[in-house]
N, C-alpha and C positions, 0 to 999 in steps of 0.2 A: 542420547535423546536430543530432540531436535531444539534451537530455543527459539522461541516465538516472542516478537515486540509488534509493538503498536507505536508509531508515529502520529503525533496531531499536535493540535492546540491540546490545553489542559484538559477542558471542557469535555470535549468528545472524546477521550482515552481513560478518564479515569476510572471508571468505573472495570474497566478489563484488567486493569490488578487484582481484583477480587479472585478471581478464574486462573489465577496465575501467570500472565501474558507480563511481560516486563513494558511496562510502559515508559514512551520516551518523549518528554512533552517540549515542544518549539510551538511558543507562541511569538514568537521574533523571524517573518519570513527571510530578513537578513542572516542570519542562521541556518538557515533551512540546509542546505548546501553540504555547510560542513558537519551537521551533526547528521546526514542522513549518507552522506560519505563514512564516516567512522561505523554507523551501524553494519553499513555493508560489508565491512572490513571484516567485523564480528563473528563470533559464532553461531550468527540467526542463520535457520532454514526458511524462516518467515517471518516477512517483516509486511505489520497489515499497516496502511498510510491512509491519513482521510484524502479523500477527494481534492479538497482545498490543496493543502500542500502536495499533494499529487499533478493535478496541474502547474502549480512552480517550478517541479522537478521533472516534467515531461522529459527533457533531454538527460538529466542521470538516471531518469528510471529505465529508460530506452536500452541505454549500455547492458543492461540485465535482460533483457526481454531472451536472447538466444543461451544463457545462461541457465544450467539446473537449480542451482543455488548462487545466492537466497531466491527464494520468489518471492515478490513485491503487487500486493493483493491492495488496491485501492478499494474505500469503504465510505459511505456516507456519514459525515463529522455532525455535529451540531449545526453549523451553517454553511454556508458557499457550498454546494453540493451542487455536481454539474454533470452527474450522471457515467462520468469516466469507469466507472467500477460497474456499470453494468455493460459500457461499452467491451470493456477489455474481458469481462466475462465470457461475451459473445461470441469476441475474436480466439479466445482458448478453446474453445465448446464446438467452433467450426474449426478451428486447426488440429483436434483432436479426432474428431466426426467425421469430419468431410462436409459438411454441411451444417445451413443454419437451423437448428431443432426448434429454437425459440422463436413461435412464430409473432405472438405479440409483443411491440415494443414500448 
């Protein structure tokens, strides 16, 4: 079975423990780095990341982009939300398709 985490502030993750998602909380962007390097290491197929520290990690999230596993699923947190998680949604949806289906943005 596949294991699933959630990367964020506290704030915006905790609630997905409920549901079973192993949550993984950095509220210290100085961190960010290295504990989202060890989740990758991991056993995760999925690791969901809020937007906020998704932007931080543009350039390690990149290194996975042509990688099957993990996928790395940005998600709107509690704050700083800048829209990247619907961006990259897009870019899978027409890299998958052939085209952009979603006409409204």
């Amino acid at each position: 079975m596949v294991k699933i985490a959630f990367f964020g502030d506290r704030e915006s993750i905790k609630g997905f423990a409920a549901v079973g998602i192993n949550i993984c909380p950095c509220d210290d962007l100085s961190q960010a780095k290295t504990q989202f390097k060890k989740l990758c290491s991991g056993d995760y197929g999925i690791i969901y990341i809020t937007e906020e520290l998704a932007a931080e990690l543009s350039q390690e999230i990149a290194e996975f982009d042509e990688k099957f596993l993990p996928a790395i699923i940005p998600l709107p947190g509690v704050k700083n939300n800048n829209g990247i998680g619907e961006d990259r949604l897009r870019a899978s949806v027409e890299k998958a398709v052939g085209s952009d289906i979603i006409f409204n943005k």
